[in-house]
N, C-alpha and C positions, 0 to 999 in steps of 0.2 A: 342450528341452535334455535332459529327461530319458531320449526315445526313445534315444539314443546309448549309456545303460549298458548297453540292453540287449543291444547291441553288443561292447562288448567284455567283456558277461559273456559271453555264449556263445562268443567265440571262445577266453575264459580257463577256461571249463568246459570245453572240450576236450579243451585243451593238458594242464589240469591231470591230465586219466586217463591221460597216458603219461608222467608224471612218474617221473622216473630209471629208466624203459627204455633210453635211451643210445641212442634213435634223433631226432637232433635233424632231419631229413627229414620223418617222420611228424609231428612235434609242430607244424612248420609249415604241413603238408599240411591236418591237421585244423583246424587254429586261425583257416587262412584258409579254408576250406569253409562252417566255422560263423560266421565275421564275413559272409562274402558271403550267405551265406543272412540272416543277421538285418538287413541291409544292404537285403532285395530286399523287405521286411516294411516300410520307411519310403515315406511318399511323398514324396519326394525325388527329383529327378532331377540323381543325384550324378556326380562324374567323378573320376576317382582322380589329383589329381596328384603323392603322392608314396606309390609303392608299394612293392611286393615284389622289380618287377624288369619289363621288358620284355616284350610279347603273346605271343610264342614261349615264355615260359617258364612258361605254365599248369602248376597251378594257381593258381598265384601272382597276389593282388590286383595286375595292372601296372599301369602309368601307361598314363592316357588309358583305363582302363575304366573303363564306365558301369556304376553302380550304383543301387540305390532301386528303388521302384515305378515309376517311368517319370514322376509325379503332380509336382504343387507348387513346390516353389519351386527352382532351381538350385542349385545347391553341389558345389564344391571341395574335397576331402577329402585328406587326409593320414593313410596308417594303417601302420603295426604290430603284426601279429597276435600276434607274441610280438618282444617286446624281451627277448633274453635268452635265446632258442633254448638254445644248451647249457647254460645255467643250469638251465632246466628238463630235459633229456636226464639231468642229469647229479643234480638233487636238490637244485640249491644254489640259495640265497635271491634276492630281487629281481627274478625276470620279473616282467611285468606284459604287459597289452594294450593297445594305445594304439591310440585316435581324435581327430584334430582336425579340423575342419568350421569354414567358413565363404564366406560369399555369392561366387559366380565373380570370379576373379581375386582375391580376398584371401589366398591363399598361394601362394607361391613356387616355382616349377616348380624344382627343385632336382635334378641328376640325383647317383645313386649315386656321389660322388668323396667324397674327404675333405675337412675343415674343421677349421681351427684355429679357437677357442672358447673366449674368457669371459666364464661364468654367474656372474651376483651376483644375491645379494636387494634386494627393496625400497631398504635400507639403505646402500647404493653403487650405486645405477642411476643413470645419469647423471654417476657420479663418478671413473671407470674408464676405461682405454684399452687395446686392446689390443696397439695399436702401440708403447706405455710397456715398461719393460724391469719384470721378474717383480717383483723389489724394489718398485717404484714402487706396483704396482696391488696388492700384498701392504696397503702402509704405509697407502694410501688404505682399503681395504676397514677396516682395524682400526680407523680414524681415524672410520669411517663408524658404526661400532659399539662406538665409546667401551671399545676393546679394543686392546693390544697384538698386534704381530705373533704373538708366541708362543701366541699365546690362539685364534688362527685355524685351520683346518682346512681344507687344499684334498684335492679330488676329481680324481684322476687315473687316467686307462684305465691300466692294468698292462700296457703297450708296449715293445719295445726305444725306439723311435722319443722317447720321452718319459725317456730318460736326464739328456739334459741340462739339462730343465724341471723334472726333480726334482732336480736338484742345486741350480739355481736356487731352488728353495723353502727346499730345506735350508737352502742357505747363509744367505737372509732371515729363518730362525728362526722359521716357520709349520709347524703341524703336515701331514700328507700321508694321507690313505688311497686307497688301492689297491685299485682293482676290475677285474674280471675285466671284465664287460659292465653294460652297462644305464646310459649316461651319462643317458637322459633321465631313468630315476628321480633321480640323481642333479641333477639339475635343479631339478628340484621341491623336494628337502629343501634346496639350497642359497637358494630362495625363502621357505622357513615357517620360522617362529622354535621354536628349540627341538629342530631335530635333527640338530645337534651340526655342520652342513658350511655351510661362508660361502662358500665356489667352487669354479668348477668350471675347471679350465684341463687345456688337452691337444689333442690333434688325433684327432677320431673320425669320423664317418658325417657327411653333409649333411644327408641327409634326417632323423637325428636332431637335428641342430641346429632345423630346420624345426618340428619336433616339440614340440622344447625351448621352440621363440620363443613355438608358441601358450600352453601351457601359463603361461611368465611375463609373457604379454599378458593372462592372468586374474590372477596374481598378482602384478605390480606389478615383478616383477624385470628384471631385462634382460641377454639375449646379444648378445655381440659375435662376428662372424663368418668368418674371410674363406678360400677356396678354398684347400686345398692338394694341390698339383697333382702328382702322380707322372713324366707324361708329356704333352709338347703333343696328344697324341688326347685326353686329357683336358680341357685347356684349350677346345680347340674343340668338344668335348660342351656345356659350359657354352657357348660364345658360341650353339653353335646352341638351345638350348634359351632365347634372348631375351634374356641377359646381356650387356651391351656391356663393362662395366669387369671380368673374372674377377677380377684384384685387389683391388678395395675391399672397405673392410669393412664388413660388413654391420650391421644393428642389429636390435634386436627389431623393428622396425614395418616393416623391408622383406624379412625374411624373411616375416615374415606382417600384411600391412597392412589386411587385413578389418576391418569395424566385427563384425560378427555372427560373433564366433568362440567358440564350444567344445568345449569338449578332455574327453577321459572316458580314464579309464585305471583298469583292474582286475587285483589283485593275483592271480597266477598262484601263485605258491610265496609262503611266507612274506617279509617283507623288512624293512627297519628302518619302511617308510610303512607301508606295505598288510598284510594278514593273507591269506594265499593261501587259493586254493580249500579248502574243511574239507567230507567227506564224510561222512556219517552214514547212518545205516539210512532211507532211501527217499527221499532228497534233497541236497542242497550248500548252502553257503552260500557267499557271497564278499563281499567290500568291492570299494568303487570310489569312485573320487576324479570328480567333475563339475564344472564348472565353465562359467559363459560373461562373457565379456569386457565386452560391454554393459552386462548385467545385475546385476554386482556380485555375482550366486550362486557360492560357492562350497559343495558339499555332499561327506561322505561317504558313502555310502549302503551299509547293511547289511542285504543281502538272504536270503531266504529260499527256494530252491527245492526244492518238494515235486513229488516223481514219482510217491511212490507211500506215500498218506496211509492207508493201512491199517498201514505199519511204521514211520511216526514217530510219535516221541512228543513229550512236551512237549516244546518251544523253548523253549534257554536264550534269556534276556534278552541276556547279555554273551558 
């Protein structure tokens, strides 16, 4: 489990050295250079099913590229070299670098369309509908959490497209924060107690939902899923990629039904979870969140890279 940090450190020590250059190109360029490279370090013989983008669009981790030493055991992977691209071009909080991994065919071939998506904690899994109107699955969550509507907090991409789901919020008397990118962080904090977000609702990326599913398959929470389609080219992208029903909604366990899943993500820029990459005289530091599903490990891990041990000096502790 813990080879995998070293994953998406390196692709998050990348990203992190073109931090508010305002070229969000490069910040990708690099981040997937440095995850493939630490990728080719595992013995693994991995396959990328939820990428960057398509073969022709090197250098971008695509789908259906093989990864790992070539060695050991097969796996499925789902990656994110930066969540958050202009987030980081631009300075602003919340990248991270996301990996999730688990045994062939345990996640969901899921191609680049959109999805509508509701993320709850622990606390409401199992308790929740998506197909319920905004009010309903509001009333449930608070009920779930021996909390009033008012007392709630949702997670919403800052959309035009999400006009009318935040009115629906409003109107139900739940609080709203508004983000620019990076729904899967937002994931995660609507999983762990204590930082401040109880869901996530809105219509964003698949492959982030994919992302999402493994991450609250360690944590106990659960996504609800289902396609939302622009144009029938769209729709029959999904059916050819092995989907028969585009419609239904999806759950945590058939976006990613693997027994052997784990998920690693490391903070890029500062954000409310993670502590971004911090550079100091002849080394980096970074955080990163591990986890595997089986295993019941969840870990932070607060790392220390030395490059050049003649110019650092003591290590702070915290």
């Amino acid at each position: 489990m813990l080879e995998f940090v070293q994953v998406t450190e390196a692709a998050a020590l990348a990203a992190a050295r073109l931090m508010g250059r305002g070229d969000g190109e490069a910040v990708d360029r690099v981040a997937v250079e440095a995850m493939r490279g630490a990728l080719a370090q595992l013995p693994i013989r991995g396959r990328v099913v939820i990428g960057e983008g398509e073969r022709d669009e090197a250098p971008m981790l695509y789908i259906g590229e093989e990864v790992g030493a070539g060695t050991g055991y097969p796996v499925d992977m789902a990656v994110d070299p930066v969540e958050g691209t202009t987030l980081v071009a631009r300075g602003q909080p919340n990248a991270i670098s996301v990996i999730a991994a688990s045994e062939r065919g345990g996640i969901l071939h899921a191609p680049d369309v959109y999805m509508e998506k509701l993320i709850v904690g622990p606390a409401a899994a199992g308790r929740v509908d998506l197909r319920w109107p905004t009010a309903r699955n509001l009333s449930t969550i608070a009920s779930s959490l021996r909390r009033s509507v008012q007392d709630i907090t949702v997670v919403i991409l800052d959309r035009p497209r999400h006009a009318g789901l935040i009115e629906q919020v409003r109107e139900a008397g739940a609080r709203i924060r508004l983000i620019s990118d990076g729904d899967v962080s937002a994931a995660i904090a609507a999983a762990l107690s204590g930082t401040g977000v109880h869901a996530v609702m809105g219509i964003g990326g698949a492959p982030e939902g994919v992302l999402a599913a493994a991450a609250l398959r360690c944590l106990g929470g659960e996504i609800q899923g289902r396609f939302w389609f622009r144009n029938d080219e769209e729709r029959e992208r999904v059916r050819g990629m092995g989907v028969d029903d585009p419609d239904r909604v999806f759950l945590t366990e058939d976006l990613v039904p693997g027994r052997e899943v784990v998920f690693s993500c490391t903070g890029i820029t500062d954000g409310d979870l993670f502590k971004g990459v911090l550079f100091f005289a002849g080394g980096q530091r970074t955080h990163t969140l591990v986890m595997g599903a089986r295993c019941g490990e969840i870990r932070f891990v607060d790392s220390v890279h030395v490059a050049d041990r003649g110019r650092v000096g003591p290590i702070r502790l915290f």
